[in-house]
Every structure is written in C-alpha cells, then in structure tokens.
N, C-alpha and C positions, 0 to 999 in steps of 0.2 A: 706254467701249467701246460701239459702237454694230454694232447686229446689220447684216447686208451685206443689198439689197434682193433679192436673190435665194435667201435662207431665206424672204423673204417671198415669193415669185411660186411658191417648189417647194410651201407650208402653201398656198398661195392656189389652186393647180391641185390638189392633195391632193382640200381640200374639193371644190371642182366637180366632180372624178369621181365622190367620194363619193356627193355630191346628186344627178349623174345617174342614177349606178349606184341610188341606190336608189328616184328617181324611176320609173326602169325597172322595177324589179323586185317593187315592193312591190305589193299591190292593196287596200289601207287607204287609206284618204281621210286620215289625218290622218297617215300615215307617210310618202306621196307629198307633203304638205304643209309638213312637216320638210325631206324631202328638196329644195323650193325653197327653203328658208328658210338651207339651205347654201348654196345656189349663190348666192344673192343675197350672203351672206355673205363668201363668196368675193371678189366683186365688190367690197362696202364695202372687202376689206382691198386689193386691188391698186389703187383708187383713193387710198389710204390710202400705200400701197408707192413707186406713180409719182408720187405731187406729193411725197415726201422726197427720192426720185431727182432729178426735172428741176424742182422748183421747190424749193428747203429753204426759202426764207422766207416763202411764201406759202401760204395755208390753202384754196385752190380744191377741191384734192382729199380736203382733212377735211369741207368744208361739202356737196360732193357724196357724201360716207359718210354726213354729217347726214342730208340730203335721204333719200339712197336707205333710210335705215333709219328713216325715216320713213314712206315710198312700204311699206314691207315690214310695217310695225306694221299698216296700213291696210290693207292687201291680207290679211294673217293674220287680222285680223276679219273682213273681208266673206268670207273662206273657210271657218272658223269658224263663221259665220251658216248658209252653204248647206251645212256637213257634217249641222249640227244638223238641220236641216230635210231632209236627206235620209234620217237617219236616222229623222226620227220619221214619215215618208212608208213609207221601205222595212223598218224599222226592221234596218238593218243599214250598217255603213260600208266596207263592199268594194266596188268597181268593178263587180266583175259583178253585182251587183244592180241597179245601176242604167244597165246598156246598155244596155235594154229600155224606156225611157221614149219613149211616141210616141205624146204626147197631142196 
C-alpha cells in the first residue's frame, strides 16, 4: 500500500507555513533559523513527492533532496558561525539587538 502524493504536498505545505509563520514571528536568531531549516525541508520532501509522481523509476528528484540537504547542512553552519559571533559581539541572540549595527 503505498501513501497517495498528495498526503505528501498537504505534510509538505503544512511545514512551509509552519517555517514561515515562525520565520515571522520569532525574534531569536536560532528559532528564525529552525524555522528555514523547515521550509527547506518542506522543499527536500516535494522534490522527493514529484519525482515518485512523474518519474517512479528515476532518482532525479531524491539526488536533488541529496543536493538540497546538503546546500541546508552548509548553510546551518555558516549560520551557526554568525549567530555565535553575534552573540559574543551583542551578547544576546534577538533581532533587535542587533538592528542597530552601523559600523
């Protein structure tokens, strides 16, 4: 029994509201950070949804999930690197501490 792609696309827009909504709403650097790390997520699994849809035998759309969670590991470090650094600068990781940078 295999699940229908469109449990997958309703879990798959689920997340991306999720990530926006909390993109928006949060003012923490690493809560805002979570929250792309869903959207991207998002992204991995409808890549993941439409190559079972329009391609079942070819792997295009798992090696571009590869890829993209890949692209997401790399990017969560180097964001990681500048929260740290912001924190031991403003020593606090809210947004509005550092509006205010206008060196």
């Amino acid at each position: 029994m295999t699940i229908p792609v469109e449990c997958f696309s309703v879990l798959s827009a689920l997340l991306f509201f999720i990530g926006v909504y909390g993109f928006v709403t949060r003012r923490n650097l690493i809560a805002m950070l979570i929250s792309v790390e869903l959207v991207l997520n998002a992204v991995d699994l409808n890549f993941a949804a439409f190559n079972r849809l329009l391609f079942p035998g070819q792997f295009e759309g798992m090696f571009m999930s590869l890829f993209s969670i890949g692209v997401s590991a790399a990017e969560s470090a180097v964001a990681i690197a500048i929260i740290i650094n912001v924190y031991r600068n403003y020593h606090s990781d809210q947004v509005n501490c550092i509006e205010n940078m206008k060196n």
